[in-house]
C-alpha atoms as one frame of an Amber mdcrd trajectory, in Angstrom:
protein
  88.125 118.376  81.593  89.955 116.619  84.706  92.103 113.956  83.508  92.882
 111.030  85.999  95.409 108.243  85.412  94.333 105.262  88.390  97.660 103.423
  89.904  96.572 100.636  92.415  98.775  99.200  94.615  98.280  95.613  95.340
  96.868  93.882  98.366  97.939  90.617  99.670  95.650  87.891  98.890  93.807
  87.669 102.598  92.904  91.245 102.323  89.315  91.930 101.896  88.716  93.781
  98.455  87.783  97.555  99.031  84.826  98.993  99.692  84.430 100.720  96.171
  86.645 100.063  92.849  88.056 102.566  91.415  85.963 102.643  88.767  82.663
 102.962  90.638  84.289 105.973  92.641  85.159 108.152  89.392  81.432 108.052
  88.423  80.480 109.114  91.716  83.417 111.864  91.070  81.613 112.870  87.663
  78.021 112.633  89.067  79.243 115.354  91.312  81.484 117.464  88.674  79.391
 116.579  85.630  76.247 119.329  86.185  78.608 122.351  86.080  80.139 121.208
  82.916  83.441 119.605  84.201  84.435 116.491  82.724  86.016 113.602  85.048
  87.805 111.503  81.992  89.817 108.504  83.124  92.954 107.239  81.154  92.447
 103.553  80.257  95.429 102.195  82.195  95.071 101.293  85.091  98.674 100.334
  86.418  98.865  98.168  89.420 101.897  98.495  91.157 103.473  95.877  94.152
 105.091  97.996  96.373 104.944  96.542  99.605 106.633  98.881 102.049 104.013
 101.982 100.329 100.409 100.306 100.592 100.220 101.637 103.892 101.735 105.074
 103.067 102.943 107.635 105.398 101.729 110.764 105.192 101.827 112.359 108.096
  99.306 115.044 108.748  98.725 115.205 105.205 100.028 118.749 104.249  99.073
 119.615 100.586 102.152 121.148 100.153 104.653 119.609 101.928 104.555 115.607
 101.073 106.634 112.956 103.019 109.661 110.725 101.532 107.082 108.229 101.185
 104.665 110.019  99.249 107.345 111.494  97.075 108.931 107.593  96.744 105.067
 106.919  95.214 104.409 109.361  93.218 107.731 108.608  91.375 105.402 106.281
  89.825 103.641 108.128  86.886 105.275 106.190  84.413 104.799 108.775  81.427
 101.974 110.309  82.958 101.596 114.660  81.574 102.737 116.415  84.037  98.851
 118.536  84.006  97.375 115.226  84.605  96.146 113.957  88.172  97.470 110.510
  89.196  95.397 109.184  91.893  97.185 106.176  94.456  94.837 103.797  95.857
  96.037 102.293  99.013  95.353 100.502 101.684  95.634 102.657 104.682  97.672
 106.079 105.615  99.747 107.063 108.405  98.131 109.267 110.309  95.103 107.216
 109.460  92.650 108.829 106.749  90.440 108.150 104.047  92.416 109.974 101.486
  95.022 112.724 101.392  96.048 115.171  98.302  99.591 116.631  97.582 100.397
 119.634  94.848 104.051 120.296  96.001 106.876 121.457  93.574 108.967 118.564
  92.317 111.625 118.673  89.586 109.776 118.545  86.002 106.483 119.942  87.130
 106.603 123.319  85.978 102.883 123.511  87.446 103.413 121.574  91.006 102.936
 118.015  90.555  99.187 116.893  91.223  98.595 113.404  93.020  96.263 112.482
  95.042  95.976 109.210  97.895  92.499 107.320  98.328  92.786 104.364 100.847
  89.989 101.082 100.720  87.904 102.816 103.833  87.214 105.792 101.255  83.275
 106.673 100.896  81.917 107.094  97.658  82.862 110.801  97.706  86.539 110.677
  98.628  88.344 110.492  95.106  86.143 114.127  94.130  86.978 115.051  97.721
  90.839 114.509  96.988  90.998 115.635  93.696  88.961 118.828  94.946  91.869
 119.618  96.983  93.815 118.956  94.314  92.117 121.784  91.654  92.209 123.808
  94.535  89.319 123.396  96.963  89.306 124.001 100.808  87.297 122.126 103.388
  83.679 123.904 103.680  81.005 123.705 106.395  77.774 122.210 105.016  77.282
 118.739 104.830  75.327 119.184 101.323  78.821 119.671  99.884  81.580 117.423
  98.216  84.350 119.126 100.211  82.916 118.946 103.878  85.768 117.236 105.888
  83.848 114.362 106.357  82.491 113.172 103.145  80.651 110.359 105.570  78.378
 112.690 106.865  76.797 113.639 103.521  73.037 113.877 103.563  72.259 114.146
 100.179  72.240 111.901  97.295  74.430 114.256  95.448  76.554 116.493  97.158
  77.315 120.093  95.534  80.243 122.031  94.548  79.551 125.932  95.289  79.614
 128.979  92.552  82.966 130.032  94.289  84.536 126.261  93.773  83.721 125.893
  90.170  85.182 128.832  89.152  88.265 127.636  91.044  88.447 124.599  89.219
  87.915 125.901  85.991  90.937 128.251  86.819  93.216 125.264  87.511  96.623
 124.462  85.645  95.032 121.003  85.853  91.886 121.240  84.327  91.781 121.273
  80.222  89.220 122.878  78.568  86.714 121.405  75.990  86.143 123.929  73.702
  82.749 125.545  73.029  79.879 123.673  74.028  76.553 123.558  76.773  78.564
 124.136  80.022  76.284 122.974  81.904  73.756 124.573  84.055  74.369 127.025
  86.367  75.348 125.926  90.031  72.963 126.141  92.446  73.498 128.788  95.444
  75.566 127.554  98.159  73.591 125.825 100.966  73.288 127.407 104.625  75.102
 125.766 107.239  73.208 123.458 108.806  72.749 124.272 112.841  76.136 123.020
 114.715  75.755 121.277 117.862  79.368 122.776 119.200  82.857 122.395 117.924
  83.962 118.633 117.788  87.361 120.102 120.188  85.062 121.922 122.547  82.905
 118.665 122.752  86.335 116.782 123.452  87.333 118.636 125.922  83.351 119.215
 128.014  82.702 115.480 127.860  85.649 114.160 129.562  84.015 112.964 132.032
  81.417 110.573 130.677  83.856 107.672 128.705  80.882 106.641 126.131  80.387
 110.710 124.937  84.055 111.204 124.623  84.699 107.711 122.369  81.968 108.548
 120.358  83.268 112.741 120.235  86.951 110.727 118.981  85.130 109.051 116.719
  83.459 111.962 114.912  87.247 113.893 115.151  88.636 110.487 113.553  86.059
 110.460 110.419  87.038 112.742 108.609  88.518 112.005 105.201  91.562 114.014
 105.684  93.462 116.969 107.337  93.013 115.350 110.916  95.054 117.738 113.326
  96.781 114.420 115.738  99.170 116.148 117.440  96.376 119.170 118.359  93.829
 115.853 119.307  96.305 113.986 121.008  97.231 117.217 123.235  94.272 118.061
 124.369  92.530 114.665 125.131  95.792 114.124 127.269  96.182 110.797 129.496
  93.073 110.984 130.950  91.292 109.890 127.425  93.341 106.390 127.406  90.550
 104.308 128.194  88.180 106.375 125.944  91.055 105.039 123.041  90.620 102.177
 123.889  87.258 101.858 123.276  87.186 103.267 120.263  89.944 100.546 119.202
  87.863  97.635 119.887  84.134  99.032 119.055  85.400 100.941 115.556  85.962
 100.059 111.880  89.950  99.458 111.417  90.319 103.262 110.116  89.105 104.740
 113.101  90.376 102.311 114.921  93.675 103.043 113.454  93.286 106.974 114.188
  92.976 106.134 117.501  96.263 103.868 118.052  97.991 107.063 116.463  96.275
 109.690 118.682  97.327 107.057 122.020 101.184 107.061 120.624 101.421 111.277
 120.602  99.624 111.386 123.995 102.593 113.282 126.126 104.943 111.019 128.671
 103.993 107.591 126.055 101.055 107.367 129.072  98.943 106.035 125.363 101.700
 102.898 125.409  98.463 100.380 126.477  96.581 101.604 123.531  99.269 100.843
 121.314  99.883  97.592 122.551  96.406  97.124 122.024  96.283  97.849 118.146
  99.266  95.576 118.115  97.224  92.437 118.567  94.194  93.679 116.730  92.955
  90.964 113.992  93.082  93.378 111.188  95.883  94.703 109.725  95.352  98.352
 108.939  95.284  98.347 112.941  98.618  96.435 113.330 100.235  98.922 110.848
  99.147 101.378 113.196 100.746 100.324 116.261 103.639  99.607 114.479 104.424
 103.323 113.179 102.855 104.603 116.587 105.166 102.513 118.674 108.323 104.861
 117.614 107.248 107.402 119.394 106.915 105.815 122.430 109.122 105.612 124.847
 112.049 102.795 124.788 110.808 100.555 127.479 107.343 100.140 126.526 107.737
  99.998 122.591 109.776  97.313 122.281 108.008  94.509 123.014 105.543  96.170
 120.772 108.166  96.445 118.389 110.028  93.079 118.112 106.150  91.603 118.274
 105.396  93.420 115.232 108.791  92.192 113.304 107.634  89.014 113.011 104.233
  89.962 112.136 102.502  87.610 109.056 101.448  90.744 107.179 104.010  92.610
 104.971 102.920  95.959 105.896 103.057  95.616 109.713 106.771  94.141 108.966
 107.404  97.121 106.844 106.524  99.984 109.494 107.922  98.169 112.248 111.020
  98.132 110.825 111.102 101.783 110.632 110.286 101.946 114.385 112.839  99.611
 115.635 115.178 101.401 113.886 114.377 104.954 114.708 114.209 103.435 118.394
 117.659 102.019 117.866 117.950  99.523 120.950 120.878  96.999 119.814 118.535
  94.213 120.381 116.054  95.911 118.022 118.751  96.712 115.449 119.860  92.858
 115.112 116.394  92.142 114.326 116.527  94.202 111.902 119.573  92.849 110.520
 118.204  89.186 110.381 115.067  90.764 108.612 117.121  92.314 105.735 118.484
  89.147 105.048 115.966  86.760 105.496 112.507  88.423 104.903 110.250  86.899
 102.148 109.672  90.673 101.090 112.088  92.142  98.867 110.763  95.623  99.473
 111.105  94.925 103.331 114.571  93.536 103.143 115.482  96.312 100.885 114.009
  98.960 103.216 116.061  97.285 106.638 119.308  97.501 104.829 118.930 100.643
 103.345 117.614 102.347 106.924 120.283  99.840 108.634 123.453 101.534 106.630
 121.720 104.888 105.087 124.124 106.311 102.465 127.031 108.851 103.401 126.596
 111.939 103.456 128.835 113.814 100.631 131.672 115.538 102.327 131.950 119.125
 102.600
């Protein structure tokens, strides 16, 4: 048995509502578990949690292992939780933008690593299993028959599969409680060939460069996957010359991809990607916005702050949030007094709590 405990963190009140509840994804989760005799059990609480500078978490690349200060800040949040017990954090968007992102990393009181996982509103209806997968110990596989393909959006079955090799992982995990006797289930069914590969979504990057249509949609297919998206390897070897292919994809693409691709045009070497950026920043939707705002700190000085002091005064608490963290980390005076006025005067208390405390961080103890 896999035992989930749901914490959901608010949205303001002119978000749109998410794709999928909760709910509706952990019976997709035990349609796919349920035939080789794992349970998907979720605890009756659902907690819902205002934490305005985390709906739009930060978590990097999304290394299993290694979680950011962000994701540890959230997952402080199990509020009694067993430490063998999954808590899953639904979001509203990551940075680097992905549909979901899993963390078992050692943390004081988990004798076992401490299992969380991150599902954002753009999940499909696989994501959650997909996370939790990762979770139990699952790697990304190649057919798209298969819960743990990268891209649970290019399923083309009605129910994807785990493999013989992936159940007997799970059942092996510290997080996974057994039943006692009973039916296990039926045997799994025999891994599915590959299906035929065109080429390698970085080889078609790099051979279509030349037609601006083939390369959006190529950044596109990189973009939609549900997590593990390499940025700094995409943004390296699209290079300046894919700006306008960005840009594209920004204004034909759903606010996740959309998202993915402000953050690929902020790593893009020599801050060439600045347009892009700016771009995101006046996007209607937010999850965009947020984007810009996180990817205009690595920018260079000139161009990101007009981004930057834009984005401080944005209406939506999230943009506010991650702009914050950019004008400080670019550290212009002007930028810094902004700041200042914000962690006095914002309506946010986790946004004026987050400007002061990055404002005046606390000393280091003396050696």
């Amino acid at each position: 048995m896999v035992r989930l405990h749901f914490k959901v963190l608010k949205l303001l009140p002119t978000d749109p509502p998410p794709k999928l509840t909760p709910n509706a994804m952990a019976d997709f989760m035990r349609q796919v578990y349920a035939p080789y005799g794992i349970d998907v059990v979720v605890a009756p609480v659902v907690e819902s949690l205002k934490l305005d500078t985390l709906t739009d978490l930060w978590v990097d690349e999304c290394y299993l292992g290694d979680p950011t200060p962000e994701q540890k800040q959230l997952f402080a949040h199990r509020n009694g939780v067993p430490t063998g017990e999954i808590c899953v954090y639904f979001v509203r968007s990551t940075i680097e933008s992905m549909a979901g992102c899993a963390s078992r990393a050692n943390a004081p009181g988990f004798p076992k690593q401490r299992p969380a996982a991150v599902v954002t509103k753009d999940a499909t209806a696989w994501t959650l299993g997909h996370e939790c997968g990762h979770v139990l110990g699952l790697s990304h596989v190649v057919p798209v028959t298969r819960v743990m393909v990268s891209s649970t959006a290019k399923i083309t079955v009605k129910l994807p599969a785990l493999g013989q090799a992936e159940v007997a992982t799970i059942k092996k995990s510290p997080f996974v409680k057994p039943l006692g006797s009973g039916n296990p289930g039926p045997a799994p069914d025999p891994a599915p060939p590959a299906p035929p590969s065109d080429e390698d979504d970085a080889d078609a990057i790099r051979s279509e460069g030349d037609d601006g249509d083939r390369l959006a949609d190529a950044i596109r297919s990189e973009l939609d996957h549900d997590d593990g998206i390499e940025y700094k390897r995409l943004a390296g070897e699209l290079g300046p010359s894919a700006v306008e292919a960005l840009a594209t994809v920004v204004c034909e693409s759903r606010p996740r991809i959309a998202a993915g691709a402000v953050g690929v045009a902020g790593m893009i070497e020599g801050g060439s990607g600045f347009p892009v950026v700016a771009q995101g920043a006046a996007n209607e939707d937010p999850v965009v916005r947020v984007a810009a705002a996180a990817s205009a700190r690595g920018l260079p000085q000139e161009p990101a702050t007009p981004i930057v002091e834009r984005l401080l005064k944005d209406r939506d608490v999230g943009v506010r949030g991650h702009a914050v963290r950019s004008a400080v980390r670019i550290g212009t005076p002007r930028l810094r007094e902004r700041v200042r006025v914000i962690a006095s005067r914002d309506e946010s208390p986790d946004v004026r709590e987050l400007a002061e405390r990055l404002l005046d961080p606390p000393d280091e103890p003396a050696s």
